[in-house]
N, C-alpha and C positions, 0 to 999 in steps of 0.2 A: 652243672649244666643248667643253662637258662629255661624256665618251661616255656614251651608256646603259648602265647595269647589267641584266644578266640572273642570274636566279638560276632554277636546275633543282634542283627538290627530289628527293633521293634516296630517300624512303621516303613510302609511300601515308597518305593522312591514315587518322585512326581515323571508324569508323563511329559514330556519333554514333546512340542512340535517340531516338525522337519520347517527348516526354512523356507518363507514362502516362492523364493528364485528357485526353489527345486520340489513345490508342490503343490496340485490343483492344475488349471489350466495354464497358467505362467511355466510351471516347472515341464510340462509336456512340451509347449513351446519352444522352450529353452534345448530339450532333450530331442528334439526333431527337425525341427526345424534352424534353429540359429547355435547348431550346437559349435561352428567352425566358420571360418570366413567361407569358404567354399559351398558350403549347405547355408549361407546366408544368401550367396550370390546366386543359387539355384530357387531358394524362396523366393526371391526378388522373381526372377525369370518366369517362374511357373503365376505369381499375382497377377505380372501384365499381360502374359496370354491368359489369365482367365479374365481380367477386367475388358481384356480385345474382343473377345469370342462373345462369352456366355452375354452381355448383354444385348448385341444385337441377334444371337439365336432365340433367347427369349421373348423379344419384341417381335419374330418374325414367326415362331411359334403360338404366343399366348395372347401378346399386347394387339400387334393388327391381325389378328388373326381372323376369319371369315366363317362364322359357325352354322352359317343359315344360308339359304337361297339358292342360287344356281351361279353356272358358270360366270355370269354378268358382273353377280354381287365379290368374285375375286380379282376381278380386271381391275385398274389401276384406275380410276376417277378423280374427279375435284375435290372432293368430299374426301377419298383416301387416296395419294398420288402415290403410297410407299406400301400395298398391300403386303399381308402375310399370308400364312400359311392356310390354304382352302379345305378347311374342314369338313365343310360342306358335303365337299366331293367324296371326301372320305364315309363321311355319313351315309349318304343315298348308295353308296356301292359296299358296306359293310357287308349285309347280307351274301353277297356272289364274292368277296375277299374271303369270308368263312366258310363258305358250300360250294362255290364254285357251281355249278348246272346240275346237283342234286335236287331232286322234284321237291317242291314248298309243300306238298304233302304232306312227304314223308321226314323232311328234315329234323322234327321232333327227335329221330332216331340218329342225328346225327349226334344232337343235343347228351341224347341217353348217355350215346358214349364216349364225350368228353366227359359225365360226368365219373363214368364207372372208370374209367382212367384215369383222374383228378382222384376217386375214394383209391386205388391201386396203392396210387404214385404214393398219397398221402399215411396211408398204414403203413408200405413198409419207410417210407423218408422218418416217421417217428421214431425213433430209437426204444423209446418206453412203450409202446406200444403193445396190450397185451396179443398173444397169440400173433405172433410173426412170423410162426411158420405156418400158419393155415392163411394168414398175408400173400406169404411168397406161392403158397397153393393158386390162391385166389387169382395173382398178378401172373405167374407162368403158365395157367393150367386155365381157370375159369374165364379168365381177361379175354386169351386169344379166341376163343369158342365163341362169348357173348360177342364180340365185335365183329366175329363175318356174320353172327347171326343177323346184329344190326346192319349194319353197313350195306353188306350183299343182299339181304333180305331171305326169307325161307316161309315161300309159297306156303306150307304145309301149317303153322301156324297165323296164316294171315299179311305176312309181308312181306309183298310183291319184289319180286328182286330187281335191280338198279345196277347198271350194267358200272364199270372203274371209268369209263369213258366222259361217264358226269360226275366225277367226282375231283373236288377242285380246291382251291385255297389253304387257307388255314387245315382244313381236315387232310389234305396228302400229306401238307408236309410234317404234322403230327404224325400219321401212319406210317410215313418212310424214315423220319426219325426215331421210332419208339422200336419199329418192325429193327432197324438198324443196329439200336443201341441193346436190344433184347439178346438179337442173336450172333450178335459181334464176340460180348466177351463169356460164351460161355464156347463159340468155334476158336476163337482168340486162346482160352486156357489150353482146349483139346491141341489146337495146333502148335501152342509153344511145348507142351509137356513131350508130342508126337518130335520136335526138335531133338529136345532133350533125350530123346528115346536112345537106347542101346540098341537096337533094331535098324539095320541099315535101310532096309528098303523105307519103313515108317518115317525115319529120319529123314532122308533125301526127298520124298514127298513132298513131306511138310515143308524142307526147304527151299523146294523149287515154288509151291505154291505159294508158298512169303514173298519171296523174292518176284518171280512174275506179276505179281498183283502189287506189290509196291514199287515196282520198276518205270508201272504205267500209269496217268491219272485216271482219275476216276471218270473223266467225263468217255475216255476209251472202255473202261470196264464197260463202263452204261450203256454205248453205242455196238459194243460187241453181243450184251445179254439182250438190248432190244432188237439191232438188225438184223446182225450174222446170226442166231442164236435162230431164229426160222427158217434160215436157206439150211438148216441140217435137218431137221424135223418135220415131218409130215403136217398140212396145214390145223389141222385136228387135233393134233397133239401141240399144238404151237400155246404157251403157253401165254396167260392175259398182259398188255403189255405194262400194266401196272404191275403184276407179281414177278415180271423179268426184271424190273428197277430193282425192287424190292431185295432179290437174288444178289442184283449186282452190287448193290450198297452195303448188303452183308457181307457179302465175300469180300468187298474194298474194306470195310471199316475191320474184318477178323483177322488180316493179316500185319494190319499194325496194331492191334491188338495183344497181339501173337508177340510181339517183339516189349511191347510194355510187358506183359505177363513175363518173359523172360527175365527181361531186367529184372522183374522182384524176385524170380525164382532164384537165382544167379547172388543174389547179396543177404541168402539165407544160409548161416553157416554149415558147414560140415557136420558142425558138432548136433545140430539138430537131426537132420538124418541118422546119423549115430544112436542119440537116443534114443527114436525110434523102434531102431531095428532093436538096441537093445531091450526095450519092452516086449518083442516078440508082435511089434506089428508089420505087416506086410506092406508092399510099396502104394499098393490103393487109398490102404488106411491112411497113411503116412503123409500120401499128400492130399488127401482130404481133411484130415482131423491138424496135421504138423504143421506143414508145407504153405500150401494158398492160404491157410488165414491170415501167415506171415506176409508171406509175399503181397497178396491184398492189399493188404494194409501199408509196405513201404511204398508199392505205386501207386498206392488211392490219385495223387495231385495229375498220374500221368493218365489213366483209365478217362478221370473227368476230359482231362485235355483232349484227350480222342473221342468222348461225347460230345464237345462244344465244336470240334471242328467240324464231325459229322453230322450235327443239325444245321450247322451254318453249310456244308455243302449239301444238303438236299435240295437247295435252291439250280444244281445243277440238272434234276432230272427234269425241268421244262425244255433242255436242248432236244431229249427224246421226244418231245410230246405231248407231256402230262403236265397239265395245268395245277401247277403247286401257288404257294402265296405269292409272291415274286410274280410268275405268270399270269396272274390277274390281275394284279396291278399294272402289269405293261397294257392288257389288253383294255380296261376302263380307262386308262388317262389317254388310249386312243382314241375313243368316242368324242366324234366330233363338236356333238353337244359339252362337251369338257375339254377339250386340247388347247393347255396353255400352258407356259413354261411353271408357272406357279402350282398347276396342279397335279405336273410332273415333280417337280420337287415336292409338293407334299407327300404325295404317293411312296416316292422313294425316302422322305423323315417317317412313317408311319412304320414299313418296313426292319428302317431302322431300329425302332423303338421298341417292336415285334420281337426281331433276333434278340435286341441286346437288353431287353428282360428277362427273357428267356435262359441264355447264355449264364448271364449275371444269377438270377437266381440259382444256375448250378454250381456256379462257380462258388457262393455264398455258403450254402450248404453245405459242401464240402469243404471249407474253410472251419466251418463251427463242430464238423465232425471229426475237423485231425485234433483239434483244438480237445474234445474230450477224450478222446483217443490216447492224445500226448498226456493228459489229467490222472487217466486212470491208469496209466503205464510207469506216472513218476509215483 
């Protein structure tokens, strides 16, 4: 019988490069963009609308744009016959776009608590973050306390109180997005799980109230917590009609909420619960410690989707009333001393550019968190 030969090579093989049509910026190219005649004829499509677009928004944004002066210096002249964007306008009305009719006194306190909300957001958004649960103490527990402190004011310390009436811009529509997205998904978990419930009457509840509240828009939610909501209640008891938005944008944002929480609950297998119970834990533990971290975690893309929509609809609750960002911008580009088509469309690009940094940076965020998520799971 022949022996087998072995051979042990003495020296490491040579590192070999990847071809450069399949590595670097070339090979990404290649891989995304001209990978097929069809993704070739879509790259074509999507270069001419952005060589259509983005250059004359830039020149109407950056190039003629108007950074100084007054309404004069944005009207269309010899000197510029093709004016841009009136920044101006934006300027002199910054102040009343971020405070809205909150007294210049006290505005410092408006300041405070953008920032203790920015230090919130920012500890628990860290992942590495030491002490994350005295974090989530801080953001559930200490946030909402410190902020009527500021906002409302409290006579007994020194700071006069400021009625929601003057309270305007940028700061509602932070407060109606943060108050929304706070207390959405932890009524959002209660009411899917109360779905889920064995308990008939629990169950039918929670369903009727899902179902009622996503039946209707939200601008009806709104119009019902701020009108109808005092023809039942005594004038006294009639609650501020800022904290009735408030009410109605949780109650709208909790009940789709309710239905994402479900989805994740729904595509957590059997076999978890199973083991579970076979550890001898109870259904509390089970979906506290088993259950929602799972579930959490398969709808994180869906929970954000119901964040971005619900800060983009805040801009409804100026139909009640309440002077949010959006609403002061209508009402400054109506002052006479500024009414021109130019600094209506600025008004409304600043806006723009308000929401979709906003939006974007959640949406970004959460992109980079499935992204470790998916890392530490493979």
């Amino acid at each position: 019988m022949a022996s087998d030969t072995f051979y042990l090579r003495q020296t490491p093989l040579v590192v070999l490069l990847p071809p450069r049509a399949r590595a670097g910026v070339l090979g990404w190219l290649r891989a995304n963009l001209f990978s097929s005649p069809f993704n070739i004829g879509l790259t074509a499509i999507c270069v001419i609308l952005i060589a259509w677009v983005v250059p004359p928004l830039l020149r109407f944004l950056l190039v003629n744009a108007t950074w100084s002066g007054d309404r004069a210096a944005c009207l269309p002249s010899a000197d510029n016959p093709h004016p841009g964007a009136c920044w101006a306008f934006v300027r002199v009305w910054l102040s009343y776009f971020v405070y809205g009719f909150y007294p210049i006194a006290q505005r410092w306190r408006v300041d405070l608590f953008f920032v203790a909300l920015a230090f919130g957001i920012g500890w628990l958004a860290w992942l590495r973050a030491p002490r994350r649960d005295v974090a989530a103490l801080y953001f559930f527990v200490v946030l909402p306390v410190l902020s009527l402190i500021l906002l409302c004011g409290f006579p007994l310390i020194g700071l006069p109180g400021v009625s929601t009436v003057l309270w305007g811009g940028v700061l509602v529509t932070i407060v109606v997005a943060t108050v929304g997205m706070v207390c959405s998904l932890p009524l959002g978990i209660l009411l899917a799980l109360a779905r889920r419930s064995q308990i008939p009457v629990v169950k039918w509840l929670a369903v009727m109230f899902i179902e009622f509240v996503r039946g209707v828009p939200l601008i009806t939610v709104l119009f019902m917590a701020s009108v109808m909501l005092p023809l039942f209640v005594p004038e006294q008891l009639s609650p501020d009609k800022l904290l009735r938005a408030l009410i109605g944008v949780a109650m709208f944002a909790s009940a789709y909420m309710a239905e994402v929480i479900r989805a994740g609950l729904i595509a957590i297998p059997r076999g978890q619960y199973e083991a579970a119970q076979a550890l001898g834990l109870g259904y509390w533990r089970t979906t506290a410690l088993v259950v929602l971290p799972q579930a959490l975690r398969v709808t994180l893309p869906n929970i954000v989707n119901v964040f971005i929509a619900l800060f983009k609809d805040t801009t409804l609750v100026f139909i009640v009333g309440i002077f949010d960002f959006l609403r002061t911008i209508e009402a400054a580009r109506g002052d006479p001393r500024w009414t021109s088509p130019i600094v209506s469309i600025t008004g409304y690009a600043f806006a723009a550019l308000f929401y979709f940094v906003c939006c974007y940076g959640m949406s970004r965020y959460v992109h980079g968190m499935e992204r470790r998520l998916a890392r530490r799971s493979g």
